[in-house]
C-alpha positions in Angstrom: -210.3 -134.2 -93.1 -209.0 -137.8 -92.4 -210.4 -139.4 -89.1 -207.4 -139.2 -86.4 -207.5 -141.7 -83.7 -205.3 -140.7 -80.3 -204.7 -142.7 -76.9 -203.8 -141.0 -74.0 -202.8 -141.5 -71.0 -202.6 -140.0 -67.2 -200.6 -140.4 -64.1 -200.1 -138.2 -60.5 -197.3 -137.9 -59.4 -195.9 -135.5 -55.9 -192.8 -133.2 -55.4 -191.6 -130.4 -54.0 -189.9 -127.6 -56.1 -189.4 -123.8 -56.2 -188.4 -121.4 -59.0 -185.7 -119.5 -58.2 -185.7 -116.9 -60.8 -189.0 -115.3 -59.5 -189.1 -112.3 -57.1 -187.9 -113.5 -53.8 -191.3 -112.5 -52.3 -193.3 -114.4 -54.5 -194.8 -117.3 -53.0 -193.6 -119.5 -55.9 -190.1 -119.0 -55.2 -189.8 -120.7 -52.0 -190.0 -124.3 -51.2 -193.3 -126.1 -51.6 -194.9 -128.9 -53.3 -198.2 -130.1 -55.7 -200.1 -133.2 -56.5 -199.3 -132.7 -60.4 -200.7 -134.7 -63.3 -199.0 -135.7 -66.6 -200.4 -136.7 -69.5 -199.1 -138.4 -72.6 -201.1 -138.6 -75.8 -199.9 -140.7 -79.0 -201.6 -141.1 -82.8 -202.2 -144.4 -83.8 -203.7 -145.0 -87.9 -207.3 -145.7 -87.9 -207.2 -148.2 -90.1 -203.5 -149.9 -88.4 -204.8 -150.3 -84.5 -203.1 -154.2 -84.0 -202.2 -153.5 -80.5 -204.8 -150.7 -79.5 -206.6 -152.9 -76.9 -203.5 -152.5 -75.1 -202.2 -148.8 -75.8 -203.7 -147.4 -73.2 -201.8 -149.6 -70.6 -198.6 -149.4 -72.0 -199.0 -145.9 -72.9 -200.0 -145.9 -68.5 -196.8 -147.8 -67.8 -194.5 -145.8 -70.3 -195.6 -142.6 -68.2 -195.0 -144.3 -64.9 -192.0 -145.1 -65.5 -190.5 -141.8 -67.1 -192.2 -139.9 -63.7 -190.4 -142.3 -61.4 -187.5 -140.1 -60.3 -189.6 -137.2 -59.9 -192.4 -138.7 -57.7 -191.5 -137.9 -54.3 -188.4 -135.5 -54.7 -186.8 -132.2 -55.1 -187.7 -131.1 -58.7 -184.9 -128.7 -58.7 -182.6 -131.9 -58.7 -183.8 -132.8 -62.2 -184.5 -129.3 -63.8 -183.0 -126.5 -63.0 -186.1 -123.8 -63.5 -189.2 -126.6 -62.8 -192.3 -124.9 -64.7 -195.1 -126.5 -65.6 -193.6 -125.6 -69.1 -190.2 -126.9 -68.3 -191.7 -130.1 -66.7 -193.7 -130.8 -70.0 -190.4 -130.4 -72.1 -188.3 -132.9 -69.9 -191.2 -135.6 -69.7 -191.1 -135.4 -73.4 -187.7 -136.0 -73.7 -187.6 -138.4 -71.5 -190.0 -140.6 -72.8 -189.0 -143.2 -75.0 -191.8 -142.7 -77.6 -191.2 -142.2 -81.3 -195.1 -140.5 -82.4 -195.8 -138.5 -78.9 -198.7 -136.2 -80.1 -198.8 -134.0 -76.5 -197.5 -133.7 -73.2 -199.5 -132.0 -70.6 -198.5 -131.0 -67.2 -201.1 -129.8 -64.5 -199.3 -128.3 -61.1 -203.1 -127.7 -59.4 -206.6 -128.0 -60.1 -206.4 -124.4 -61.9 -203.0 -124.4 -63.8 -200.9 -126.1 -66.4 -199.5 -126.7 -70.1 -199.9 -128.5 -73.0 -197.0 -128.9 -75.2 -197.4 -129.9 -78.6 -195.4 -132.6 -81.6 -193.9 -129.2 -82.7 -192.4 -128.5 -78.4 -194.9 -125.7 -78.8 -196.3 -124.2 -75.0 -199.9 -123.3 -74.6 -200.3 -122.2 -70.7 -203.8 -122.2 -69.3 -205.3 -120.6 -66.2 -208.9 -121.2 -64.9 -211.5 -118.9 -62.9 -214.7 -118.8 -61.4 -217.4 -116.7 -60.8 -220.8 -116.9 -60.1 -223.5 -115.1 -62.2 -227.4 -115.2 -62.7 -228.5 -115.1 -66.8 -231.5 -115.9 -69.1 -231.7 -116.8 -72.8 -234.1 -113.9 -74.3 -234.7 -115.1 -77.6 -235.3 -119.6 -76.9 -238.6 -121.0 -77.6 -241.2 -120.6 -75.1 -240.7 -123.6 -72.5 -237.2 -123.5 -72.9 -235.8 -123.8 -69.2 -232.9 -121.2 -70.0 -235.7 -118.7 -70.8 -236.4 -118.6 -67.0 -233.9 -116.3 -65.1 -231.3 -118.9 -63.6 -227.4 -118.9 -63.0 -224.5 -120.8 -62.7 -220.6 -121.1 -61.1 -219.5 -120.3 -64.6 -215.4 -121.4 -65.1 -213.4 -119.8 -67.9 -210.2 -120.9 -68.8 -207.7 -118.5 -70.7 -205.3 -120.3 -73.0 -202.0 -118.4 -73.5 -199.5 -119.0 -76.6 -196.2 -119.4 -75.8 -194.2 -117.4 -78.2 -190.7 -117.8 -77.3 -189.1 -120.6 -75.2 -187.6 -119.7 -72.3 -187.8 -120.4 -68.5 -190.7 -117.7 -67.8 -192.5 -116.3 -70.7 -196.3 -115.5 -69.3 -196.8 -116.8 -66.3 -199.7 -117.3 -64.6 -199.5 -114.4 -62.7 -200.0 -112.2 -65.7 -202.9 -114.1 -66.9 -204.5 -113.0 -63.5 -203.8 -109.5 -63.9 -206.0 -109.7 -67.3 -208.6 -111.5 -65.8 -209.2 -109.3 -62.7 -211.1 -106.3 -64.1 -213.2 -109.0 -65.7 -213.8 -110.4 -62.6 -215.1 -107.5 -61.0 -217.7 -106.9 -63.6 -219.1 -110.2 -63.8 -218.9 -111.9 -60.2 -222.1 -111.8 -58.6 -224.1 -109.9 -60.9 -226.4 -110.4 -63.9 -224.9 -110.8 -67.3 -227.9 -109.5 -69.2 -227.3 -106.4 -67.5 -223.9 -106.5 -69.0 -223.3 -103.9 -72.0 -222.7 -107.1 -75.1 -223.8 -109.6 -72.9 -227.3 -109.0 -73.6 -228.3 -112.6 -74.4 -225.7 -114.3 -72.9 -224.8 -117.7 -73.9 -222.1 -119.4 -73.6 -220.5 -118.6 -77.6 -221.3 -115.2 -77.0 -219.5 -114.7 -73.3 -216.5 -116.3 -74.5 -216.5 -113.9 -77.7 -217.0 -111.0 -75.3 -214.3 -112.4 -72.9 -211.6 -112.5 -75.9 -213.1 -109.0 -76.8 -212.1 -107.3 -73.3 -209.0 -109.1 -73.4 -207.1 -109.6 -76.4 -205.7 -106.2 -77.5 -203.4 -106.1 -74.2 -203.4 -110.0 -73.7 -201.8 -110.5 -77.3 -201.1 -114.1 -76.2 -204.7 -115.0 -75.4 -204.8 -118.2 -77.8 -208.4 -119.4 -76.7 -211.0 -118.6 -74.2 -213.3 -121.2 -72.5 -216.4 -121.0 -70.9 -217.9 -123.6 -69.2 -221.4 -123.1 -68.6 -221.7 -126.2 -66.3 -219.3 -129.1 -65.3 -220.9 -130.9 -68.5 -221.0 -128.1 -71.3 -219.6 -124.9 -72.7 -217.5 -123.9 -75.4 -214.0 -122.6 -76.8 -213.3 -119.5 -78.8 -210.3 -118.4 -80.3 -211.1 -115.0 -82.1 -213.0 -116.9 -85.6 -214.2 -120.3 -84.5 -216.6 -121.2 -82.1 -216.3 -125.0 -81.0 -218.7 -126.5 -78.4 -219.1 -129.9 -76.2 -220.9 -132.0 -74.2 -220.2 -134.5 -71.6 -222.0 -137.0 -70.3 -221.2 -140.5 -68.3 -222.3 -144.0 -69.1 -221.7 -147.4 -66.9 -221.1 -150.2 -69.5 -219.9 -154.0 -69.0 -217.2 -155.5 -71.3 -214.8 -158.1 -72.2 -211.6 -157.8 -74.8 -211.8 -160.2 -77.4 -208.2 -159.8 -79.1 -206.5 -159.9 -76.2 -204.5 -163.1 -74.4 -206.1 -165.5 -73.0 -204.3 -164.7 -69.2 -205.0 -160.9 -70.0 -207.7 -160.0 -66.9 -209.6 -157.7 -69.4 -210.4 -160.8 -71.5 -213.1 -161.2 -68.3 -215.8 -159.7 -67.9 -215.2 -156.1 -66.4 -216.9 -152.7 -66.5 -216.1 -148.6 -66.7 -217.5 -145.8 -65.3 -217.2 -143.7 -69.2 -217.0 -140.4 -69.9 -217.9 -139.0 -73.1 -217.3 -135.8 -74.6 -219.0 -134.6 -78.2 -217.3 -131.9 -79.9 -219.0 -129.6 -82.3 -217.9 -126.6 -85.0 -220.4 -124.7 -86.4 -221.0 -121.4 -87.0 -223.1 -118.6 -84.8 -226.6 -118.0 -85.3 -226.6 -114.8 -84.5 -230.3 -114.2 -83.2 -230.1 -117.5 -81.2 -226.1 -116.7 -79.8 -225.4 -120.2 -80.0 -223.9 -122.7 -82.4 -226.0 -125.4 -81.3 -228.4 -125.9 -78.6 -226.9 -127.9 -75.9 -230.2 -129.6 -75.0 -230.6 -131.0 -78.9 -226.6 -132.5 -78.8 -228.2 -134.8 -75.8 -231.3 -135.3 -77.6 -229.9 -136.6 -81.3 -226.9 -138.6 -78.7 -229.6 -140.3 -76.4 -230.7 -143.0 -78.3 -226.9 -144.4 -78.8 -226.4 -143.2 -74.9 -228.8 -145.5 -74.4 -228.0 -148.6 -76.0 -224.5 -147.9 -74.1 -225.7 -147.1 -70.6 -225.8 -150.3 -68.3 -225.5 -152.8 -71.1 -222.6 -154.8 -72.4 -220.6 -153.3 -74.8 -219.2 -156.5 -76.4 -223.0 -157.6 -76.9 -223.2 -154.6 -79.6 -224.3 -155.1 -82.7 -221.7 -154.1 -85.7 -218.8 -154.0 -82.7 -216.2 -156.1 -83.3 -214.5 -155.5 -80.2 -214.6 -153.0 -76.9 -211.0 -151.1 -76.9 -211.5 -147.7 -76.4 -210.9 -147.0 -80.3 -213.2 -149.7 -81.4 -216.1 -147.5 -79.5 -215.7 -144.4 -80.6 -215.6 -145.6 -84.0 -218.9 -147.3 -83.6 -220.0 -144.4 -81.9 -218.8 -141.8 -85.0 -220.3 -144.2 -87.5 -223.8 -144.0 -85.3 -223.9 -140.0 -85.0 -222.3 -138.6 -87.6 -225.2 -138.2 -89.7 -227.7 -137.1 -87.0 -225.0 -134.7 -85.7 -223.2 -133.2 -88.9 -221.6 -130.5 -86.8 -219.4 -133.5 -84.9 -216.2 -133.3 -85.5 -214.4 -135.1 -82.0 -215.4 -137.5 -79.8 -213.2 -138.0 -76.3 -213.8 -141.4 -74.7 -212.0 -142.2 -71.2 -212.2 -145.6 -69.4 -210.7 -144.2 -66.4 -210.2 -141.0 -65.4 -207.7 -139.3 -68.1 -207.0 -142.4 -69.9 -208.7 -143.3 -73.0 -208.6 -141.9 -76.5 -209.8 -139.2 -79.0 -211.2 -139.8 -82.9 -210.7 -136.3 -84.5 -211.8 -135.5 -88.1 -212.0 -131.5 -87.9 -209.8 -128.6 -85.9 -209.4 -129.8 -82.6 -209.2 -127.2 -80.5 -207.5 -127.1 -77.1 -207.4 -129.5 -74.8 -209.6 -129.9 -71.8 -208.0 -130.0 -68.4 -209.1 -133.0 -66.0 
């Protein structure tokens, strides 16, 4: 599959709204308000990237201004039923953009949609509970071999069959989730009947298990086994990641000369490594978190507190221009790569995609 190289972009934005065509007692259908997010995400040709120092910003300013009449009003004014759904479809019509890729709306921390090129809804919904495991089967040594646990978060991805104001709504997605809940809050998960060695591939497989034949729309489940790791399944594929940060120092080279980012500047990064592979099925996982961050740490380290524009075989620092460097670095030592996310600031960056890519991650 052809590399893929996509910029996005984020914004907040505040407003009131409610949704009238709910139950009258339903909390959602009286007045109230969110800090949303909206994201925008556009292709650009790997090997046709004139402008991409800049896409970034303008992709930041072509969001800013399509959110401007919403920020700080009455949502009802502008759509009549204001969903996270029906948000996502008027920001994409609203924005000037010929290639728009995605359009994400997130109402809280724990909600939201991605729409796709195709004006196709995935709704997503994201839980917590806390849980104690261990890995029976690692190598001796291997620190998930001692009984530990984690705030585990899954998120359930629902496919939006039909367009209309309210197809499943989050409210639904709850009522799947709670018997789930129940069973794993506060309790062991080897104790679990299928959750006997519980990694992260194999409690999102059960998850989709216990949930699918009365969830039909259940698209993917996510587990994240901590805030840097865990894994997406969608009933035949497994796909992985793994985050980490990295401070770095830069200047633009192809820039103007009065551009500030021609200067010296720096970013707090975030990377994210996305892998396919399939399950070994003694281990339970795909690939071992722990050896993702061992085959990535020696380019982690010539990325860490250095100067990116100091690189050897970089020819310049936009967003793109690193993850290609990057992809070029691991894609031997990490055959199973198949994405690589790369954000400069906090939702705004860009992804190089050269397999499935799975559903998005929320911020």
């Amino acid at each position: 599959m052809r590399d893929t190289l996509l910029y996005l972009a984020t914004m907040p934005f505040e407003a009131a709204c409610q949704i009238d065509i709910l139950d009258k007692n339903h909390p959602a259908a009286h007045l109230h308000g969110h800090s949303y997010s909206a994201s925008i995400r556009v292709p650009i040709p790997v090997n046709d990237r004139n402008n991409s120092p800049e896409q970034v910003s303008f992709l930041k300013q072509q969001l800013a201004t399509s959110l401007e009449p919403l920020n700080y009003s009455l949502l009802n004014k502008h759509i009549d039923v204001p969903t996270d759904e029906n948000l996502a479809r008027w920001l994409h019509h609203k924005i000037n953009l010929a290639a728009i890729d995605r359009v994400a709306i997130q109402s809280t921390h724990d909600s939201g949609v991605d729409l796709d090129k195709k004006g196709h809804a995935h709704i997503w919904r994201r839980y917590r509970f806390e849980a104690a495991h261990q890995l029976p089967h690692v190598p001796k040594g291997h620190p998930c071999g001692n009984m530990h646990g984690h705030g585990f978060e899954v998120i359930l991805h629902a496919d939006q069959d039909n367009i209309s104001d309210m197809g499943i709504d989050f409210d639904a997605i709850d009522n799947h989730w709670q018997a789930l809940h129940e069973q794993l809050d506060y309790h062991c998960l080897n104790d679990i009947k299928g959750l006997e060695n519980p990694t992260s591939e194999v409690l999102a497989h059960w998850i989709w298990q216990q949930l699918k034949a009365d969830f039909v729309q259940l698209s993917w489940v996510t587990v994240y086994e901590t805030h840097t790791s865990g894994c997406h399944y969608n009933g035949s594929h497994y796909r992985i990641w793994k985050e980490q940060r990295f401070e770095s120092a830069l200047r633009l080279k192809s820039v103007n000369a009065n551009n500030k980012r021609r200067q010296l500047h720096g970013h707090s990064y975030l990377i994210r490594l996305h892998l396919t592979a399939t399950l070994d099925k003694v281990m339970g996982w795909t690939v071992d978190y722990g050896d993702v961050k061992r085959l990535f740490k020696p380019v982690y380290q010539q990325l860490d507190h250095a100067r990116l524009d100091l690189l050897d075989g970089l020819g310049d620092t936009d967003v793109g221009s690193v993850l290609i460097w990057i992809k070029d670095k691991m894609a031997d030592k990490l055959p199973q790569l198949d994405r690589i996310d790369l954000f400069e600031t906090p939702g705004c960056g860009a992804t190089l995609c050269w397999g499935e890519e799975g559903p998005a991650l929320p911020d």
